[in-house]
N, C-alpha and C positions, 0 to 999 in steps of 0.2 A: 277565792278572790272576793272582797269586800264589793258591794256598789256605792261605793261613794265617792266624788269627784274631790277632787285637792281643787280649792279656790284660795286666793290672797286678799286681805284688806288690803287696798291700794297705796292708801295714804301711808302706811306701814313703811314703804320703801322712799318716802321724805324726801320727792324729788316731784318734777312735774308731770300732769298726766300721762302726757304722751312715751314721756323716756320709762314711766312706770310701766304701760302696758308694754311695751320694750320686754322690757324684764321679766314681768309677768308670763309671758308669752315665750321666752327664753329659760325660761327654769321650768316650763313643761304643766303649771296649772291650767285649767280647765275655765275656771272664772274667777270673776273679781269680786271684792264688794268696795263702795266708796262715799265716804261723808257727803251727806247731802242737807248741810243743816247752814251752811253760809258758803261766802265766795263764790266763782262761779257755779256751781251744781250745787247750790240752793234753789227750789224751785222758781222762784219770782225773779232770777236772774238767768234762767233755762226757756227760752222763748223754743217754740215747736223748730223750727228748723234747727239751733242749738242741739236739741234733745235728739235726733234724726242723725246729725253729725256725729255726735257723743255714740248710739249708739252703733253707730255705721263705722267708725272705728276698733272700738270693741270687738266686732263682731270679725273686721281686716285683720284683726289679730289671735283667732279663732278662738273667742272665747265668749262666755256670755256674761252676765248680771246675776250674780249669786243671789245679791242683797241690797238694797242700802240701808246704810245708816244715817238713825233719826234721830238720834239722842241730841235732845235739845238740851240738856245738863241742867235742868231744873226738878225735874221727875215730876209729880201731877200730885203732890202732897199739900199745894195751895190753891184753893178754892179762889184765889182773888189771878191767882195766874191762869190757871188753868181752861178758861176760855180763850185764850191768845194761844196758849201749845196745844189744846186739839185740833183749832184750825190751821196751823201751823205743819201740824201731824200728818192731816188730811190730805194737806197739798202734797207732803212727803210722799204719801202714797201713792197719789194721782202720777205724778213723777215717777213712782217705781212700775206703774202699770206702764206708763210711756217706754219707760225703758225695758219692758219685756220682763219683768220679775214681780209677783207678787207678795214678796217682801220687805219691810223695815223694820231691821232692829233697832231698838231702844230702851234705856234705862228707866223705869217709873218711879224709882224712888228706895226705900228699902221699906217691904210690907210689916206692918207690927204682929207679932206676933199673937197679942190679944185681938179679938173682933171689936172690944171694946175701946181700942184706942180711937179717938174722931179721926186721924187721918185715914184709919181704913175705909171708913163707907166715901169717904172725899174721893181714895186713888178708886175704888168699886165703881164709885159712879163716873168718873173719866174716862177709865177702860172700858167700863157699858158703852159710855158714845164710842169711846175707838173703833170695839168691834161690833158695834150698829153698822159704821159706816165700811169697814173691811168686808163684814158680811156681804155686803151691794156688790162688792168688785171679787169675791170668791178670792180675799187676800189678807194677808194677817200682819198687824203689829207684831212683833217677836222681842217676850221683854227676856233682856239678858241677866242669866243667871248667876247669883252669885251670893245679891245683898241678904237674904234669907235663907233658910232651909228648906230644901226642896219640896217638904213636906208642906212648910204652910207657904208655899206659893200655888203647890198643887190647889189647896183649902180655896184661895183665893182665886183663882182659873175658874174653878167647880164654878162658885158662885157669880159666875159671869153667865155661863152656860152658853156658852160659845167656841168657836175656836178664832174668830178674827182678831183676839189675842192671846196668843200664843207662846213659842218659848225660842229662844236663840239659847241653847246648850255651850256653856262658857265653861268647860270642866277647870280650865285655872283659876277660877273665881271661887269656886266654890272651895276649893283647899287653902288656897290663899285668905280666904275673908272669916267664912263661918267652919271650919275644919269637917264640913259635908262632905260624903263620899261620893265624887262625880260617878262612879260606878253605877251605885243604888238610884243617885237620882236620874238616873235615863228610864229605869225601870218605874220610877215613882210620878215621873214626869212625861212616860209614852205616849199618852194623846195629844201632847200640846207641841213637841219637839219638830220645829221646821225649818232649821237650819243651826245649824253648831259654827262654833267658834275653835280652832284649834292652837291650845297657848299651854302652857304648864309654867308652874310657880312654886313656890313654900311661904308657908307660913313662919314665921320666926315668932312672934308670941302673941297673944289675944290681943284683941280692940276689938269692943261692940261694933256695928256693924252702924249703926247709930251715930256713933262718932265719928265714925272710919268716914262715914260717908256724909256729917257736916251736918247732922242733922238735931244734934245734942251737942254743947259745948265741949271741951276739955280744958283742963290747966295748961297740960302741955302731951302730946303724941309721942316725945320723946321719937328714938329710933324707929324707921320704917319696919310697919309689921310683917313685910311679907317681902317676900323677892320672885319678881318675873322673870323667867329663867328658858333656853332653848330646848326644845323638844326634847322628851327623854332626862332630862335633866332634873327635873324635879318631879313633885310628888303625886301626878297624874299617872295613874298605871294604864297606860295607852291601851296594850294588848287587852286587857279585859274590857276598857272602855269602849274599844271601838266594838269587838266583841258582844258586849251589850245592844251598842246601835244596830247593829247586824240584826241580832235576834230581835228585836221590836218592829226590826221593817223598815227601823230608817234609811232612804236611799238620797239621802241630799248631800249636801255640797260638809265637807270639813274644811272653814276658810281659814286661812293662818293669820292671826292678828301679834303683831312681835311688834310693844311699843317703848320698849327702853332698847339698851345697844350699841354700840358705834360702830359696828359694821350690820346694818338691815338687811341689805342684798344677802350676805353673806349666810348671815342668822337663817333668812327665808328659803334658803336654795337648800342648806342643811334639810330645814322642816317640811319640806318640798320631800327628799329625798324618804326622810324619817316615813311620815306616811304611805309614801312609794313602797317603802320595804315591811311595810306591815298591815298593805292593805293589798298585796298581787298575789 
């Protein structure tokens, strides 16, 4: 038997918090994770007794706080933003210590591949402050995997020399975006891995990872490169993946994040179930 807990992105089931931990709690996960970047559970709208409530709920419904999510959808590739989303970040965090989890995942951007590109030493020295300040509270940004090869995010980790930023393990990101082997990069990425994502997808044909993600122009994207698909279904080989985690020692949460669909409950109870039978 696996140690890993089945958790759900919240906002996944596209209803309101309460009737979601419902759900959550009803399909037999362990924890949640949930957007904390606006609306209420953005922090500056989380007063302390809020945050006490929030998590004293959660907890009625016997589950805890995987994660939250931090992704401010700008990633930290501009110097003229990027003093607005570290402290933005920051508060995120404070927020997820409030809530009993030392994690927030979030996107940083897509690393270049060269060291010579200017936007690397820009996201370098962002994430230096990030995990300056994670460091203080023994908790990690967790940037999700995907936009790169796991190898030069590895490159880029290194030179942080840290772990207050860290990695959220997105094995459908990575088949879907850059045709990376989720497998290999749990092995390539073992020091940093401190909470995963559980999604599966395909790739249908290339787009830079640059364009994909709005960062270089195009004429036109033409048809969707990739398709988000339920557990098992696409091109994430689960059994070896998880497999992987196993032998590295990972013992955290695999949280289901399912964001296309028209039935979510549905989708989610499935992948609930999926990991059930491949991880007892």
């Amino acid at each position: 038997m696996y140690p890993f807990s089945i958790g759900v992105m919240l906002d996944s089931f596209r209803t309101e918090f309460p009737e979601a931990l419902d759900k959550a709690e009803k399909l037999g996960a362990k924890g949640i994770q949930v957007y904390a970047t606006k609306g209420e559970m953005a922090p500056e709208n989380m007063t302390a007794q809020n945050r006490r409530d929030f998590l004293r709920s959660v907890k009625d419904h016997g589950l805890v706080i995987s994660a939250l999510c931090g992704d401010l959808g700008k990633g930290f590739g501009d110097p003229a933003w990027n003093p607005q989303l570290i402290e933005q970040s920051k508060r995120i965090l404070d927020l997820a210590m409030d809530l009993e989890t030392n994690v927030v995942t979030t996107h940083i951007g897509v690393v270049p591949t060269a060291k010579e590109n200017p936007r690397y030493a820009i996201m370098q020295d962002a994430c230096g402050k990030l995990a300056e300040y994670a460091d203080t509270l023994k908790a990690h940004f967790a940037i999700e995997t995907g936009p790169e090869l796991a190898v030069v995010l590895k490159e880029f980790l290194d030179g942080l020399h840290s772990t207050g930023v860290a990695v959220n393990l997105d094995p459908a990101n990575f088949v879907m975006v850059t045709g990376d082997d989720p497998v290999q990069a749990v092995y390539t990425l073992k020091d940093y891995i401190v909470h995963t994502h559980a999604k599966d997808g395909r790739r249908l044909h290339h787009v830079e990872p640059e364009v994909l993600y709005g960062l270089e122009e195009a004429e036109m994207l033409g048809d969707a490169s990739y398709i988000e698909l339920p557990l098992g279904e696409g091109d994430v080989d689960f059994p070896n993946y998880l497999k992987a985690l196993h032998e590295i020692g990972y013992q955290g949460f695999l949280t289901i994040e399912r964001e296309v669909g028209d039935d979510p409950e549905g989708d989610i109870g499935a992948a609930v179930k999926f990991l059930m039978d491949l991880t007892k």
